[in-house]
N, C-alpha and C positions, 0 to 999 in steps of 0.2 A: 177079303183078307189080303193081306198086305205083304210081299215077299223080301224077308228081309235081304239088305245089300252086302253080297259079298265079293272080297277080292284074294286073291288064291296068295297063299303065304309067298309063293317066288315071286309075284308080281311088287308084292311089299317092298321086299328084299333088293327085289331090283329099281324101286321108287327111292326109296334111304338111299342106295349106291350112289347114283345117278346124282339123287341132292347133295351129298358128302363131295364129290367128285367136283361140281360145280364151283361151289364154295371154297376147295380149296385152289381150284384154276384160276381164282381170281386173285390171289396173294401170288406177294413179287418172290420169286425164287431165293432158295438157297443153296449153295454149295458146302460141302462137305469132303474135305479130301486125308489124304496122308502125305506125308512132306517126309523129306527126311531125316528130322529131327522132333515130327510128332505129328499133330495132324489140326491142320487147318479149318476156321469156319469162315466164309464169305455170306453176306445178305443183306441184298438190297432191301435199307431202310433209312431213312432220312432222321425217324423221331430218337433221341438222346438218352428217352425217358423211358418207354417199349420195347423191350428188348426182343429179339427173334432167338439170339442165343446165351447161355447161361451156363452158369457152374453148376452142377451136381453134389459131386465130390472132391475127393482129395487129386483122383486120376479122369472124371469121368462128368461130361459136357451134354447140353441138351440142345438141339436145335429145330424148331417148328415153326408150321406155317396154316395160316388158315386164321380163324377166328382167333383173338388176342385172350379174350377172359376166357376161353377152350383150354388153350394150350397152356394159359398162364394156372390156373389149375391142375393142370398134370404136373406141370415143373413143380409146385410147392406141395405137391404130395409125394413127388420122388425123391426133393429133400427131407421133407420129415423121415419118409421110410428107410431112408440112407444115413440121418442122423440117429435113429432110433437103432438100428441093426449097427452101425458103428461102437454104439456105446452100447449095447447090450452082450456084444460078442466082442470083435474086432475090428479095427479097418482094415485088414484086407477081406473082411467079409465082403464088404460092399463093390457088388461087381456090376459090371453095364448090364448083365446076362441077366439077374436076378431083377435090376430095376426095369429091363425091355420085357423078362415079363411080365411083372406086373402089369406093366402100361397096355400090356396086349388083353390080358384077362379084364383089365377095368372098360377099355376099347370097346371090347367085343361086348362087356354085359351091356353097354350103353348102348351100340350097335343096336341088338335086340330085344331088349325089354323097354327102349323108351320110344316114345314115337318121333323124335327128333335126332338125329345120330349127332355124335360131333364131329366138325368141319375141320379137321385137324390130321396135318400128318407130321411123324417126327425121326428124327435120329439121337440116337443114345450115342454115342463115343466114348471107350477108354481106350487111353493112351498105355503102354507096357516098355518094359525096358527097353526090348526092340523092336523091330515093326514089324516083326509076325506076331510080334504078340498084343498090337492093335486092334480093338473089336469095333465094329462098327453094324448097329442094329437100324432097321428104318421099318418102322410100324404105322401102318393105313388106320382109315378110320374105323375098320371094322375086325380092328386088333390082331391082325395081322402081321407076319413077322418075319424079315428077310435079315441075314448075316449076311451083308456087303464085304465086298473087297476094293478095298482101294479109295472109291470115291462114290458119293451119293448126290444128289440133285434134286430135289425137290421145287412143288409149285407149279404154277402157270407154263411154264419154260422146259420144265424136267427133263422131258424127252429129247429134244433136238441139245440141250447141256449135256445130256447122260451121252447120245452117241458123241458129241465132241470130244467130250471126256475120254473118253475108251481110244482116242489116237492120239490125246497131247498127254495124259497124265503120265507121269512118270513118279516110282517110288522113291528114288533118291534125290528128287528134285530140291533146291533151297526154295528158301519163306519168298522169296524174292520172284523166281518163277512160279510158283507154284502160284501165290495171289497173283499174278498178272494175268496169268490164265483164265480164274477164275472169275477176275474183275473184265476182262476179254468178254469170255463165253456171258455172263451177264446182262454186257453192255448189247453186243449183238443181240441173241437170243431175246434178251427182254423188250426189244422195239417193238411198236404197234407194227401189225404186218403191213405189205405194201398196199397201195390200193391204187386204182385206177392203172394199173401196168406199172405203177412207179416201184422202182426202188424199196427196198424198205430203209431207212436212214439209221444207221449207227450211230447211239447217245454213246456221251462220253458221262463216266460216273467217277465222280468226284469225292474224297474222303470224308466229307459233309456229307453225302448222300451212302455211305456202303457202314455197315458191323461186322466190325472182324476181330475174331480173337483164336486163340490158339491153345494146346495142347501141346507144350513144351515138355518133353521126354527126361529133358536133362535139368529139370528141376530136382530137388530132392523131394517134395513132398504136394505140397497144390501147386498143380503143374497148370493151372488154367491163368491166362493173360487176355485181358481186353490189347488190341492193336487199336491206337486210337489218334487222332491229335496228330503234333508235327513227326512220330514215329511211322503212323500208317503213310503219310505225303511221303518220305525218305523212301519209303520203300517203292511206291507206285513211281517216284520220279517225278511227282509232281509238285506245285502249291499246295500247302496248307489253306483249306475254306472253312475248316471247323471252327466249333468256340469253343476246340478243346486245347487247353495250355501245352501241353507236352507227356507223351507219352502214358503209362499205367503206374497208379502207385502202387501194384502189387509188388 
């Protein structure tokens, strides 16, 4: 008689983590901050077409990393669920709080009832009239759910951004410092480590290679802006390398 094969539920749990973990260390970083006129996305991405970051709402942005058709599935289910609660009640129903949880409870059931978790970690942002009344949610892949302050960092890179973070960010900072920082911490942090005794070599990243868009406070109403084109070069100080004409037509 044959002894069937078993593996104890925390061993599971800690097989999923582990592979979730993996998958998302291998996606290039993003940044996530508050500025002083709203709050900022950076993320190293080169494609035009694949976005890392996106619109939600009226006030309220999504930023992820990890597998593409993962996260691109949470984003167009937090749309429906944000246009559906809009128009059934109010907009100012629609809050980051109510979409981060959802996102947590959908997370976590896929967590543990499927045998695959998803590879995917995200931030919610809404922007508020002042910036204490900025929320900032960041949800693991096992639906998990932290209220940030300040700044978030995700990805490959997270950790050594996140402590940089915590001694350059500053809350009143302009659009201007604040993405150089973040294009900074980026370029540093996202090098292949050094090898051989060497060095590790600082990339430079170029407006063709970065997404960036923003949470502008002093809009009246969709407060979200792609930064893109000869407007993102103006700000970094540098050339324009994109094939994008100029600026956002929001």
């Amino acid at each position: 008689m044959s002894v069937p094969f078993y593996v104890s539920p925390e061993q599971i749990i800690k097989d999923k983590a582990d592979f979730a973990r993996k998958g998302i260390a291998r996606g290039r970083s993003v940044v996530v901050m508050q500025y002083g006129s709203g709050i900022l996305f950076v993320a190293e991405n080169p494609s035009r077409a694949l976005h890392k970051i996106s619109e939600i709402y009226d006030r309220i942005a999504f930023a992820a990393v990890g597998k593409y058709n993962e996260f691109e599935n949470l984003r167009v289910a937090g749309v429906r669920l944000a246009d559906v609660r809009g128009y059934s009640y109010d907009r100012r129903d629609v809050t980051s709080r109510s979409l981060a949880n959802a996102y947590a409870q959908t997370l976590g059931t896929i967590f543990t009832e499927t045998t695959k978790p998803y590879e995917v970690e995200l931030t919610v942002a809404e922007v508020g009239a002042t910036a204490a009344d900025d929320q900032l949610y960041r949800l693991t892949f096992d639906g998990s759910v932290a209220d940030e302050h300040g700044f978030v960092a995700m990805g490959g890179s997270a950790e050594p951004i996140t402590a940089a973070l915590s001694e350059r960010w500053s809350e009143n900072a302009t659009l201007e410092v604040s993405l150089a920082a973040a294009v900074d911490l980026l370029a540093t942090h996202g090098a292949a480590p050094a090898t051989n005794g060497d060095a590790a070599t600082r990339r430079t990243l170029t407006p063709a290679q970065l997404e960036v868009a923003i949470l502008d406070r002093t809009r009246p109403r969709r407060t979200f802006r792609r930064v893109n084109g000869q407007r993102l070069a103006d700000l970094l100080g540098v050339a324009d390398d994109s094939d994008e004409a100029a600026g956002d037509p929001n």
